[in-house]
PDB file of N, CA, C and O in Angstrom:
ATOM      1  N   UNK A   1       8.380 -12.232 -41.351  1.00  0.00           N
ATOM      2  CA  UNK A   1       7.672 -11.147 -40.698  1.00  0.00           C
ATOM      3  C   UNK A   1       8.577 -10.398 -39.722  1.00  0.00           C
ATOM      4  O   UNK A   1       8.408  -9.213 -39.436  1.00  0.00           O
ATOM      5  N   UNK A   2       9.576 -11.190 -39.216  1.00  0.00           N
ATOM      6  CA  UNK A   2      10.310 -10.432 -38.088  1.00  0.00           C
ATOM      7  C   UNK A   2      11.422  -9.575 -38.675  1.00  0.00           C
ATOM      8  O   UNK A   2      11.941  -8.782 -37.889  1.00  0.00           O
ATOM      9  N   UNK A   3      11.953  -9.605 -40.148  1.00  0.00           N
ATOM     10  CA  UNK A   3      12.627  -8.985 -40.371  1.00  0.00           C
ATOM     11  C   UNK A   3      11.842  -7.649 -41.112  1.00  0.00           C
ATOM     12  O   UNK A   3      12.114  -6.449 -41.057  1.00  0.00           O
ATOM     13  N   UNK A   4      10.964  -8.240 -41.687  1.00  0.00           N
ATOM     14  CA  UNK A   4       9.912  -6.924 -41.689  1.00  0.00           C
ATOM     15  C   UNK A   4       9.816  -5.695 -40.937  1.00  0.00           C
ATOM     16  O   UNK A   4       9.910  -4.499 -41.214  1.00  0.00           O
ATOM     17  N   UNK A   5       9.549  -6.533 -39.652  1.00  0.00           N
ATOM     18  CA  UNK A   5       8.686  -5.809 -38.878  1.00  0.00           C
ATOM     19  C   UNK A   5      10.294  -4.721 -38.180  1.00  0.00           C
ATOM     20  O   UNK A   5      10.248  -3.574 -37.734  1.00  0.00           O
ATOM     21  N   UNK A   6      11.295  -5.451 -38.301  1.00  0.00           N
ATOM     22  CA  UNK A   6      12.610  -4.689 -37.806  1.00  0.00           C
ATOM     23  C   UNK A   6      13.548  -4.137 -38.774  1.00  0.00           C
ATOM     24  O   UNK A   6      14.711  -3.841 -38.500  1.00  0.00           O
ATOM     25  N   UNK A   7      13.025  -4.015 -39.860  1.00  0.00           N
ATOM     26  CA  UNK A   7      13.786  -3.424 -40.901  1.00  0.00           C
ATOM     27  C   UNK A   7      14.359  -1.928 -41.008  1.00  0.00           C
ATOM     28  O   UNK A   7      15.332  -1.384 -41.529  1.00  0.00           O
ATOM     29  N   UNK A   8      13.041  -1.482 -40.104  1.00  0.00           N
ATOM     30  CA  UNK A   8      13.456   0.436 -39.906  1.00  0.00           C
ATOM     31  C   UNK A   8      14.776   0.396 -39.080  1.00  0.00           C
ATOM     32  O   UNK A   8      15.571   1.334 -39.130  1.00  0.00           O
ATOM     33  N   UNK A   9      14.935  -0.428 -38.516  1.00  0.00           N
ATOM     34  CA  UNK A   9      16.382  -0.307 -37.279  1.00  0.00           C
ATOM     35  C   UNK A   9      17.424  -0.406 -38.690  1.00  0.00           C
ATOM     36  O   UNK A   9      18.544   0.055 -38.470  1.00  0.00           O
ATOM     37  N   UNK A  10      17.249  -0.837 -39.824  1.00  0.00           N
ATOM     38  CA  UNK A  10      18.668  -1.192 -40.595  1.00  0.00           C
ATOM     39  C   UNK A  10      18.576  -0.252 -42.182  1.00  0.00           C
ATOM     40  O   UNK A  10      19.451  -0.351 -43.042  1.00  0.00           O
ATOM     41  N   UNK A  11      17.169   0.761 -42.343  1.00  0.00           N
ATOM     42  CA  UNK A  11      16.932   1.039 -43.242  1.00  0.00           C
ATOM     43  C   UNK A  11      17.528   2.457 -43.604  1.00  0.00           C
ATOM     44  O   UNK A  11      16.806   3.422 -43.355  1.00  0.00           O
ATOM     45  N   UNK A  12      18.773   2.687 -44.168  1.00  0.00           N
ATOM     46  CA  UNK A  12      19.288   3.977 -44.192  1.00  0.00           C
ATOM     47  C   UNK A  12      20.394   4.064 -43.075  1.00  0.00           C
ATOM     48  O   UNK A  12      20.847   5.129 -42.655  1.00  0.00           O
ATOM     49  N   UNK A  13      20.716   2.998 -42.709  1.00  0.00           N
ATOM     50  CA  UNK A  13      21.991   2.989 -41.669  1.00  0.00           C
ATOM     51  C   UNK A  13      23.043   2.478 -42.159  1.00  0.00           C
ATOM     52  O   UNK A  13      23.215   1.354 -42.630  1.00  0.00           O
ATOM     53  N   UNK A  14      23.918   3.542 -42.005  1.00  0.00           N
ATOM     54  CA  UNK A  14      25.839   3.115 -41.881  1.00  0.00           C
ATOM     55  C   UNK A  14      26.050   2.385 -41.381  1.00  0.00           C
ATOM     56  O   UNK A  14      26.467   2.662 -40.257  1.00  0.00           O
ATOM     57  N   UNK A  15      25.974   1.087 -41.687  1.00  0.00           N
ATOM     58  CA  UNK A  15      27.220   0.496 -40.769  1.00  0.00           C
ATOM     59  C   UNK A  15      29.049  -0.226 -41.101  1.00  0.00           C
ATOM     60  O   UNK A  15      29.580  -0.790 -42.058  1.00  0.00           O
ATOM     61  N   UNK A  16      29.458   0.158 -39.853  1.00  0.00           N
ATOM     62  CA  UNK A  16      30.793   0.288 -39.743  1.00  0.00           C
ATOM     63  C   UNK A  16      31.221  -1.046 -40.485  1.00  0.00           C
ATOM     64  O   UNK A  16      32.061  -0.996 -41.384  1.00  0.00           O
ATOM     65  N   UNK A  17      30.546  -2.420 -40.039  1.00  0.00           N
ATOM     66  CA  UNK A  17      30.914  -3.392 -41.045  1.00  0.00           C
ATOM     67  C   UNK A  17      29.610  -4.331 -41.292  1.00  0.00           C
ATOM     68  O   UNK A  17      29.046  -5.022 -40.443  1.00  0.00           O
ATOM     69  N   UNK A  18      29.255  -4.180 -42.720  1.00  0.00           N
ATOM     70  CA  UNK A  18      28.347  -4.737 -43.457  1.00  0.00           C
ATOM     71  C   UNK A  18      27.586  -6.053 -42.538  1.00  0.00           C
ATOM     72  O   UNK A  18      26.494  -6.201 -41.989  1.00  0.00           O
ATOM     73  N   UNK A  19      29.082  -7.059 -42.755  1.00  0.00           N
ATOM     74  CA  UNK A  19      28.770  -8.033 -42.508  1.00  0.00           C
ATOM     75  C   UNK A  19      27.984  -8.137 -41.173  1.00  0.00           C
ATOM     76  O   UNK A  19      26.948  -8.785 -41.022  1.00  0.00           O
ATOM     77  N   UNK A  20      28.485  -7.567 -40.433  1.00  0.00           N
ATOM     78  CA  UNK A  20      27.759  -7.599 -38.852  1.00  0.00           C
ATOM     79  C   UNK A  20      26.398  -7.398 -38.734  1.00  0.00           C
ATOM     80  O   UNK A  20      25.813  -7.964 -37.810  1.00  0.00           O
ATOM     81  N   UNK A  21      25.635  -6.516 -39.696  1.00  0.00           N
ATOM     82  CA  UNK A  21      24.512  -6.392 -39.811  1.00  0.00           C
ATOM     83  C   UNK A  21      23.645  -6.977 -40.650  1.00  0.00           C
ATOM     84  O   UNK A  21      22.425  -6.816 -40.613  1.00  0.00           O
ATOM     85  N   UNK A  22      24.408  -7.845 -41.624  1.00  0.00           N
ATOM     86  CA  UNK A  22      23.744  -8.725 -42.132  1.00  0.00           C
ATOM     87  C   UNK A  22      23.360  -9.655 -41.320  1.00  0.00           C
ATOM     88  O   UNK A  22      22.156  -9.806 -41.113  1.00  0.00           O
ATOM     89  N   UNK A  23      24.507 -10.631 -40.572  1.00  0.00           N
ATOM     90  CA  UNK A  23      24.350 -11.433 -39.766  1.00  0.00           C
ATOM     91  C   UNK A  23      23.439 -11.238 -38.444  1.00  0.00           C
ATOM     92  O   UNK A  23      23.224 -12.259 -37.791  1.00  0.00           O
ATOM     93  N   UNK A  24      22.915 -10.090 -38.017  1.00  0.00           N
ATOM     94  CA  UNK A  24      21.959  -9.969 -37.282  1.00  0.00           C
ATOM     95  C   UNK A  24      20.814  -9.869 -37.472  1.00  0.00           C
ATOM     96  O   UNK A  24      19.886 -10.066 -36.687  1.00  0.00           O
ATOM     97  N   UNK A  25      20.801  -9.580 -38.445  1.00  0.00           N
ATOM     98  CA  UNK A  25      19.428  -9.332 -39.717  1.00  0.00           C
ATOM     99  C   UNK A  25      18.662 -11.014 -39.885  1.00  0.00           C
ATOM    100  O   UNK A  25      17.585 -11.441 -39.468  1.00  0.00           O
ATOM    101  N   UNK A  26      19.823 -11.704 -40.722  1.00  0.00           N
ATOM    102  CA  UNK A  26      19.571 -13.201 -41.166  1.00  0.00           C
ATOM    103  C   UNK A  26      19.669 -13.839 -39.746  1.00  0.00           C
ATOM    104  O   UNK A  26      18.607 -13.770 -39.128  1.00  0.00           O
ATOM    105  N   UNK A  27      20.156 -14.126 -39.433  1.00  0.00           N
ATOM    106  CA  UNK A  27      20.588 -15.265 -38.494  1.00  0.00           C
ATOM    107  C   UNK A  27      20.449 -14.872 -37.007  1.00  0.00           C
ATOM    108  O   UNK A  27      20.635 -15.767 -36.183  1.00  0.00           O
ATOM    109  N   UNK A  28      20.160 -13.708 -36.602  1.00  0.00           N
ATOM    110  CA  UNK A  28      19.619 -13.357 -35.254  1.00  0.00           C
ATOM    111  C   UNK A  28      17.968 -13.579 -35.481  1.00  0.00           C
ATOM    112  O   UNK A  28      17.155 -14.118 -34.730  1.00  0.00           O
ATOM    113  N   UNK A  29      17.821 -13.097 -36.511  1.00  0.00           N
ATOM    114  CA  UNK A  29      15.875 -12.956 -36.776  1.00  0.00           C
ATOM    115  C   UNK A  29      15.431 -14.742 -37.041  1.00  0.00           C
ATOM    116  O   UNK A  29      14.390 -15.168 -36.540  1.00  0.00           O
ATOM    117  N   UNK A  30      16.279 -15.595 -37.807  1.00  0.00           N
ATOM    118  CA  UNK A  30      15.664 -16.500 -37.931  1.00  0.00           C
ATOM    119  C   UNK A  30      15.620 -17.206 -36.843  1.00  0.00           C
ATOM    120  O   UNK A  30      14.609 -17.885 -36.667  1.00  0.00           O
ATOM    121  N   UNK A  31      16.652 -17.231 -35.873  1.00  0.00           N
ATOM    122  CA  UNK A  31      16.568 -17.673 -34.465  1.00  0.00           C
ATOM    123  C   UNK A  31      15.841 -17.220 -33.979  1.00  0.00           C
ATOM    124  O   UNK A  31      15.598 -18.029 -33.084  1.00  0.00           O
ATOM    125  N   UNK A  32      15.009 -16.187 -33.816  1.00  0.00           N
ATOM    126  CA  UNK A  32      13.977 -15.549 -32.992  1.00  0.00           C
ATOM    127  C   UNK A  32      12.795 -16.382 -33.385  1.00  0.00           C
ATOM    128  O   UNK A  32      12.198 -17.133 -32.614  1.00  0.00           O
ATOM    129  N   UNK A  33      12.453 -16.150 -34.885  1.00  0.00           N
ATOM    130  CA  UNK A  33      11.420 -16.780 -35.640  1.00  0.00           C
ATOM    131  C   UNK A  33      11.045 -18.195 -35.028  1.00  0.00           C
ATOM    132  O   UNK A  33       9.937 -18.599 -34.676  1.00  0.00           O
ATOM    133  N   UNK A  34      12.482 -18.945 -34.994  1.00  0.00           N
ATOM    134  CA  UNK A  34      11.960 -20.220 -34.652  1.00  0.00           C
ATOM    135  C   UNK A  34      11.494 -20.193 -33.063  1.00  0.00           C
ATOM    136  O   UNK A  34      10.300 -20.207 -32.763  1.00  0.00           O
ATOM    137  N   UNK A  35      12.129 -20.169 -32.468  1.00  0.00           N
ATOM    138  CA  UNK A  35      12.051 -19.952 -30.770  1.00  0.00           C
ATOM    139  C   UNK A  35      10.413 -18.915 -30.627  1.00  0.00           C
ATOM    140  O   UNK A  35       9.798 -19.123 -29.581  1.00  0.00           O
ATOM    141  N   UNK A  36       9.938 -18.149 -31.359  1.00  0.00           N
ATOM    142  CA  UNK A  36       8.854 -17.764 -31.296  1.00  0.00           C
ATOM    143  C   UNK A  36       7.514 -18.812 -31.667  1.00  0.00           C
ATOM    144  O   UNK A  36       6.486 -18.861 -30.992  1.00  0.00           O
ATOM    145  N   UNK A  37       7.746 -19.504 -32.713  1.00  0.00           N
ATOM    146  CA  UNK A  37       6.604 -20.572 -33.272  1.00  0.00           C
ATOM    147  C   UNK A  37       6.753 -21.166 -32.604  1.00  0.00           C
ATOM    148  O   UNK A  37       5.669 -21.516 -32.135  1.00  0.00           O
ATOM    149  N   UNK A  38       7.865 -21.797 -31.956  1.00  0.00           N
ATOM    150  CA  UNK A  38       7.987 -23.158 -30.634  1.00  0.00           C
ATOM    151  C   UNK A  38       7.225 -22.775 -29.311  1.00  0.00           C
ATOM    152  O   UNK A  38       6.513 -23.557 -28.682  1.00  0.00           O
ATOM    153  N   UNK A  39       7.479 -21.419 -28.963  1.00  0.00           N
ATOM    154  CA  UNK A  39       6.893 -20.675 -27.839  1.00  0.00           C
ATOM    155  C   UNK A  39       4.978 -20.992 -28.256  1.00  0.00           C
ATOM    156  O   UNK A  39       4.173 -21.750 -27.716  1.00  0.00           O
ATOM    157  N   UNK A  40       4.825 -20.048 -29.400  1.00  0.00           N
ATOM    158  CA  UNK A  40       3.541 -20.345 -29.343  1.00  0.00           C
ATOM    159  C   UNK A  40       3.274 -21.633 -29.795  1.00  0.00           C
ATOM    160  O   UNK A  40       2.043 -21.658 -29.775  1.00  0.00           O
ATOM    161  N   UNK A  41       3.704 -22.864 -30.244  1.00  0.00           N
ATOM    162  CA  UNK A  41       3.446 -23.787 -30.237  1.00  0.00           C
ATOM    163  C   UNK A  41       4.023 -25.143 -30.147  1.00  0.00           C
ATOM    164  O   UNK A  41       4.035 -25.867 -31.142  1.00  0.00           O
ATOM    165  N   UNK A  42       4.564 -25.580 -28.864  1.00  0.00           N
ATOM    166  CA  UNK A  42       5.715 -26.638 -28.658  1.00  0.00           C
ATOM    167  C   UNK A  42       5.417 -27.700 -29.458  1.00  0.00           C
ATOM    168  O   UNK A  42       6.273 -28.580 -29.551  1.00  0.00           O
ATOM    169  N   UNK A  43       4.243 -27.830 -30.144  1.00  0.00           N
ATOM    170  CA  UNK A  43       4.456 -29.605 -30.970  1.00  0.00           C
ATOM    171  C   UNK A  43       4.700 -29.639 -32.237  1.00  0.00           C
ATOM    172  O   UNK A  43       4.876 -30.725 -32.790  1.00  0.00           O
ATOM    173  N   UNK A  44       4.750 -28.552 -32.873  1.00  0.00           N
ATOM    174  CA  UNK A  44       5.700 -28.272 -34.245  1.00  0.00           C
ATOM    175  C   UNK A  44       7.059 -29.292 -33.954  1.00  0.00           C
ATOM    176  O   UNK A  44       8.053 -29.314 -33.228  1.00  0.00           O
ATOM    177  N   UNK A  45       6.419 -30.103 -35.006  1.00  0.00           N
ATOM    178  CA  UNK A  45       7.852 -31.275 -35.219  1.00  0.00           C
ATOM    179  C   UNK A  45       9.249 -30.242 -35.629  1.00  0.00           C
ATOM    180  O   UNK A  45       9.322 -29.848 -36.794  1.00  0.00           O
ATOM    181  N   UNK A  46      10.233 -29.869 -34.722  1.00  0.00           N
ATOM    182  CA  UNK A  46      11.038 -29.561 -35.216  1.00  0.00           C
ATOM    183  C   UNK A  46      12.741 -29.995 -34.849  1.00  0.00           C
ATOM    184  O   UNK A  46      13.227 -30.190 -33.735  1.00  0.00           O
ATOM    185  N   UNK A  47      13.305 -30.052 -35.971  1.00  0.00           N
ATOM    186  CA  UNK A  47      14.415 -30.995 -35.695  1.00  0.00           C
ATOM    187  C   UNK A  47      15.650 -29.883 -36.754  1.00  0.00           C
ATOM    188  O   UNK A  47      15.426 -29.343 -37.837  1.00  0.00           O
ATOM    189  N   UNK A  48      17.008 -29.858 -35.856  1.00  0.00           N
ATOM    190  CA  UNK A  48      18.303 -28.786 -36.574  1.00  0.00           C
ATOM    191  C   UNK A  48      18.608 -30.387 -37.353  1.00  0.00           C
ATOM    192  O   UNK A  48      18.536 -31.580 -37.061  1.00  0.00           O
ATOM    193  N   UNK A  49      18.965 -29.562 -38.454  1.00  0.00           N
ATOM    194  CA  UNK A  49      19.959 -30.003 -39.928  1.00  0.00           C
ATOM    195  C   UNK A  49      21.231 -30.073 -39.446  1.00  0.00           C
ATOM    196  O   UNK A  49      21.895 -29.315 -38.739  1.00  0.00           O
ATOM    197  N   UNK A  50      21.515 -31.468 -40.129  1.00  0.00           N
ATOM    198  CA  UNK A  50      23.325 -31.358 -39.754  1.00  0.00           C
ATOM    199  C   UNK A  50      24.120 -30.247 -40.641  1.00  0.00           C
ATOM    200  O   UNK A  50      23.500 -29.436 -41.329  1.00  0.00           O
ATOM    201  N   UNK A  51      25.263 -30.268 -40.583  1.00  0.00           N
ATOM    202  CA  UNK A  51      26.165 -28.960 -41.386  1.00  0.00           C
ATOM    203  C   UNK A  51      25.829 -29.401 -43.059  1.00  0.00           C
ATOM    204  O   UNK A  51      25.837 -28.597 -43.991  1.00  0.00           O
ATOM    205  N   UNK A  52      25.587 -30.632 -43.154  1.00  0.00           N
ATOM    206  CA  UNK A  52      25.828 -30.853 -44.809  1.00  0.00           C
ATOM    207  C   UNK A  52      23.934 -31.225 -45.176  1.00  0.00           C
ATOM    208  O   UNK A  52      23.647 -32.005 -46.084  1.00  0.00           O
ATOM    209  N   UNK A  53      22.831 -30.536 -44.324  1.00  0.00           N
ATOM    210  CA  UNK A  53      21.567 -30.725 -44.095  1.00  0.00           C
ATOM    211  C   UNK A  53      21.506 -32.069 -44.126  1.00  0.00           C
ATOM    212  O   UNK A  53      20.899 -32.252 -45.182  1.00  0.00           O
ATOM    213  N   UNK A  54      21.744 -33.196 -43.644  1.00  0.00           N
ATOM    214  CA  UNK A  54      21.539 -34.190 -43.374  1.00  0.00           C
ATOM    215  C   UNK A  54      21.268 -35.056 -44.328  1.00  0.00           C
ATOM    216  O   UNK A  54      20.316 -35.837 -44.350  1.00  0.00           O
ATOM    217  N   UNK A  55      22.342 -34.887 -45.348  1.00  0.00           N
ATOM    218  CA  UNK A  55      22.662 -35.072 -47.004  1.00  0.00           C
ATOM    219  C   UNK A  55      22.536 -35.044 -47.971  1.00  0.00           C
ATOM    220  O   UNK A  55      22.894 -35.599 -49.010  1.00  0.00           O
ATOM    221  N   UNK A  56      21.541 -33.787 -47.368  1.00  0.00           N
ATOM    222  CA  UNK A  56      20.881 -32.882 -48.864  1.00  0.00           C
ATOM    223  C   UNK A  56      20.959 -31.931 -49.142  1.00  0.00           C
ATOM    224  O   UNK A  56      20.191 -31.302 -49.870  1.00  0.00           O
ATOM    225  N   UNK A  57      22.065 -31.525 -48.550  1.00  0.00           N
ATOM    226  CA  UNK A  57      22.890 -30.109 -48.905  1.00  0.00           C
ATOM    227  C   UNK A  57      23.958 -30.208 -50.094  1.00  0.00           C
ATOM    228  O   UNK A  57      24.415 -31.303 -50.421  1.00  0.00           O
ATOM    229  N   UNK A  58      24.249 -29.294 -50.580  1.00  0.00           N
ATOM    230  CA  UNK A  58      25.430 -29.263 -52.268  1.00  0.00           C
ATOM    231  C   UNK A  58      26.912 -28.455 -51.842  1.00  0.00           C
ATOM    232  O   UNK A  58      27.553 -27.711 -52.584  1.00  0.00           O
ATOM    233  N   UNK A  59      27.162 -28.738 -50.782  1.00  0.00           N
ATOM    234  CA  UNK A  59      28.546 -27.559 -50.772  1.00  0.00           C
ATOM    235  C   UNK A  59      28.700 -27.285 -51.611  1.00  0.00           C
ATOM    236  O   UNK A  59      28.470 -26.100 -51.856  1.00  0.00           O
ATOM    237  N   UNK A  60      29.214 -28.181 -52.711  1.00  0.00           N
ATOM    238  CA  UNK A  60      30.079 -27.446 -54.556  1.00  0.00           C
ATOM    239  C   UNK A  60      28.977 -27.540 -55.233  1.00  0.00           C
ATOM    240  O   UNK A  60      28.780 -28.575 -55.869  1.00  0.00           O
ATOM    241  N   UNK A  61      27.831 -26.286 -55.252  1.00  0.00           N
ATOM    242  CA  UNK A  61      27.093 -26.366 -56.048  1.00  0.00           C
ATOM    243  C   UNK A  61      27.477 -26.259 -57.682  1.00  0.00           C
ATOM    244  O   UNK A  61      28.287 -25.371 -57.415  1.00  0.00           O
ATOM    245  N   UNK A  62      27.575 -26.360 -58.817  1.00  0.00           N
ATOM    246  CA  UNK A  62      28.163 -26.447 -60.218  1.00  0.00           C
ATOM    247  C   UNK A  62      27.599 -24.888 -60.495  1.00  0.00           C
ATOM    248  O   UNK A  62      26.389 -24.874 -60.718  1.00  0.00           O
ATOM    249  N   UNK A  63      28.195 -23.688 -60.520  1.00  0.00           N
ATOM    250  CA  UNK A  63      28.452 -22.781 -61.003  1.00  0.00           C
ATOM    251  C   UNK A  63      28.691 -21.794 -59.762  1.00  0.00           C
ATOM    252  O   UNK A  63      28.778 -20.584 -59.969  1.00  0.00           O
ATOM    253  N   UNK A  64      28.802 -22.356 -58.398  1.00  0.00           N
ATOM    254  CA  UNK A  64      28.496 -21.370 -57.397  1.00  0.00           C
ATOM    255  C   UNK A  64      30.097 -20.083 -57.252  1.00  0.00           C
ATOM    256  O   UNK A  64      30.376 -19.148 -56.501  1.00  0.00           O
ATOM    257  N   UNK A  65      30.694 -20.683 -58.299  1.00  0.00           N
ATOM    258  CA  UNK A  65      31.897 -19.513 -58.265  1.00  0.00           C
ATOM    259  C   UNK A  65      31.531 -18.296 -58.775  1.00  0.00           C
ATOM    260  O   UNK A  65      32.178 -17.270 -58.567  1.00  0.00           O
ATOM    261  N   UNK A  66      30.647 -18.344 -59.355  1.00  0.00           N
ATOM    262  CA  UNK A  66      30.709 -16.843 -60.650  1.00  0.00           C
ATOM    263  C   UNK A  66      29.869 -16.059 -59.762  1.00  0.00           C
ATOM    264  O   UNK A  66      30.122 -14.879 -60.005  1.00  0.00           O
ATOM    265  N   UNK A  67      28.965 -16.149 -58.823  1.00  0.00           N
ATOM    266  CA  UNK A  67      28.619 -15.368 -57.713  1.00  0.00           C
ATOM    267  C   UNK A  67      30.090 -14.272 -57.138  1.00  0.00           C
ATOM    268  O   UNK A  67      30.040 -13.057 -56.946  1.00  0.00           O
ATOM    269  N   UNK A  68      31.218 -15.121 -56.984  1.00  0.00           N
ATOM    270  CA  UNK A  68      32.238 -14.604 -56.485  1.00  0.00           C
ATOM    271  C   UNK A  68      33.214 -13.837 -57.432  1.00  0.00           C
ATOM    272  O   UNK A  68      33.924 -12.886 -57.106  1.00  0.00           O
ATOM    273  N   UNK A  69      33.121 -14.448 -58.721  1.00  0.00           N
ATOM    274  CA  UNK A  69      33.877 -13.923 -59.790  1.00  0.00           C
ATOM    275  C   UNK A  69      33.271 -12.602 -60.412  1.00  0.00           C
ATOM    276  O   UNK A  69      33.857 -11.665 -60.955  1.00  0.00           O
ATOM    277  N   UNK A  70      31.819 -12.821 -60.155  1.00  0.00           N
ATOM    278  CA  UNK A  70      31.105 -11.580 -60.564  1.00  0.00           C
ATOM    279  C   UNK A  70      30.814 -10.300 -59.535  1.00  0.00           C
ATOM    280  O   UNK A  70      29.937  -9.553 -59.968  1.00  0.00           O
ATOM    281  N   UNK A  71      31.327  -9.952 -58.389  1.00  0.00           N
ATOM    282  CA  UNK A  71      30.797  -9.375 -57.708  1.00  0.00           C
ATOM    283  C   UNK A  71      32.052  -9.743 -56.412  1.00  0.00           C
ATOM    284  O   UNK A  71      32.777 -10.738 -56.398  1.00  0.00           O
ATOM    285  N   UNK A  72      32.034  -8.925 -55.668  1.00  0.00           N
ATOM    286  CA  UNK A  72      32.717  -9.107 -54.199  1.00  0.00           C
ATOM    287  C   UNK A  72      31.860  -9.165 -53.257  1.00  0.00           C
ATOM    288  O   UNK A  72      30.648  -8.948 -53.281  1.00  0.00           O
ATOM    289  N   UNK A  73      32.698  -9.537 -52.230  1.00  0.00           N
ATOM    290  CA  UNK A  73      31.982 -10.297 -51.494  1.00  0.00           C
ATOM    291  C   UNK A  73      31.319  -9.283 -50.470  1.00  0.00           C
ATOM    292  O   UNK A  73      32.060  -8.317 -50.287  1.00  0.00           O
ATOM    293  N   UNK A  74      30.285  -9.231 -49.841  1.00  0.00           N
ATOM    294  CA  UNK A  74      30.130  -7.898 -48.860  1.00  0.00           C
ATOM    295  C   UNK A  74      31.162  -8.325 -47.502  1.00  0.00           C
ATOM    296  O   UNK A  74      31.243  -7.448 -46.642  1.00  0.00           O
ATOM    297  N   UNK A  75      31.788  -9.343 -47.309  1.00  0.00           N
ATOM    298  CA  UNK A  75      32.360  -9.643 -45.934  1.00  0.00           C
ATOM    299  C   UNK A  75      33.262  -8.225 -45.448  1.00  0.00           C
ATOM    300  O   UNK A  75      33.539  -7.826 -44.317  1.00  0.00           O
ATOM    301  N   UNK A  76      33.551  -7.723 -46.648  1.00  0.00           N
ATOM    302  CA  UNK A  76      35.254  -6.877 -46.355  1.00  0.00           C
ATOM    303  C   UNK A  76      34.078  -5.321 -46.435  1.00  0.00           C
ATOM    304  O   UNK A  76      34.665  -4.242 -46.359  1.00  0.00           O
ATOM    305  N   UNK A  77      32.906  -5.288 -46.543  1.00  0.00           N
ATOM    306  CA  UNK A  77      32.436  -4.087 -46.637  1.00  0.00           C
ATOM    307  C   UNK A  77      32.146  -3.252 -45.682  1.00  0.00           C
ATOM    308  O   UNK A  77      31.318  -3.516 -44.811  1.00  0.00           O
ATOM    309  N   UNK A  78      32.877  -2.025 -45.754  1.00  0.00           N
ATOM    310  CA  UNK A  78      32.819  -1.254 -44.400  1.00  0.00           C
ATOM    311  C   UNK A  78      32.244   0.033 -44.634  1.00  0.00           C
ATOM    312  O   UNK A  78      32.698   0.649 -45.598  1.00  0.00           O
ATOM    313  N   UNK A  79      31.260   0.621 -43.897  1.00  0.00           N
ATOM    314  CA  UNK A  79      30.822   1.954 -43.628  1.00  0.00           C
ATOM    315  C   UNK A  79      29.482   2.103 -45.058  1.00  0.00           C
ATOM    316  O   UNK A  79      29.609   3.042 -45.844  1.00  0.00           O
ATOM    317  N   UNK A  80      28.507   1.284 -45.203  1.00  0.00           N
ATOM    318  CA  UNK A  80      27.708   1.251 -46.256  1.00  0.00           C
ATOM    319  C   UNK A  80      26.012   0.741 -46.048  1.00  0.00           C
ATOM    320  O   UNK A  80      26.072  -0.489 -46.057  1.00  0.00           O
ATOM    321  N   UNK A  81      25.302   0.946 -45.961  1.00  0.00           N
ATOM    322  CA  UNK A  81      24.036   0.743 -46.096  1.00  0.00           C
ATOM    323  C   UNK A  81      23.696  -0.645 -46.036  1.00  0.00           C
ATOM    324  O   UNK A  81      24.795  -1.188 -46.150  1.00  0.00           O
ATOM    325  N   UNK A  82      22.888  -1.495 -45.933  1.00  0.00           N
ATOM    326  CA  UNK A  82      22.248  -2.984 -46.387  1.00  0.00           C
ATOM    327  C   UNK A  82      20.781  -2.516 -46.535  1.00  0.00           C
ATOM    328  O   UNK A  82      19.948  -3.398 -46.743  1.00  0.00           O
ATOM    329  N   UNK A  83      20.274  -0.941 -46.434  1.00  0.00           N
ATOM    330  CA  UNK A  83      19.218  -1.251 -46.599  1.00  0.00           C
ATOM    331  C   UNK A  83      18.889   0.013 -46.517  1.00  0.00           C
ATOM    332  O   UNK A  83      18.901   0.736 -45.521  1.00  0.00           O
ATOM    333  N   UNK A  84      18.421   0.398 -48.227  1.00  0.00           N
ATOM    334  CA  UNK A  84      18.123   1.759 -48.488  1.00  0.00           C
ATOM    335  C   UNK A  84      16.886   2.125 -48.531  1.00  0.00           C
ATOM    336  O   UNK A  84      16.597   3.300 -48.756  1.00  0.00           O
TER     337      UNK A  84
END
């Protein structure tokens, strides 16, 4: 809902580098998200994942290259939209 609700801030905007606005998009909003449900409700069992989710994460998922082989990556993308 929160990226919803803030999507007009990113919808039809240049930005200088992709990545930066992705990462505020994903990962600023889901931090909000959580810190908001905790706010309205502190007894939500909630507990952070270790880096490898607490050993149920796949780093080498079995085909996760062809994402990369097929397509570039947006990291290096400069001066372009995320959201038309």
């Amino acid at each position: 809902n929160n990226i919803a609700k803030n999507a007009g801030h990113y919808k039809g905007k240049v930005f200088v580098r992709a990545r930066d606005a992705i990462l505020e998009l994903t990962t600023y909003m889901l931090m909000r998200s959580i810190y908001q449900c905790l706010q309205e409700n502190p007894d939500i069992p909630f507990t952070q994942a270790g880096i490898d989710f607490n050993g149920y994460g796949i780093p080498n998922m079995p085909g996760s290259w062809v994402r990369f082989a097929s397509k570039r990556s947006y990291v290096r993308a400069k001066n372009c939209m995320i959201l038309k």
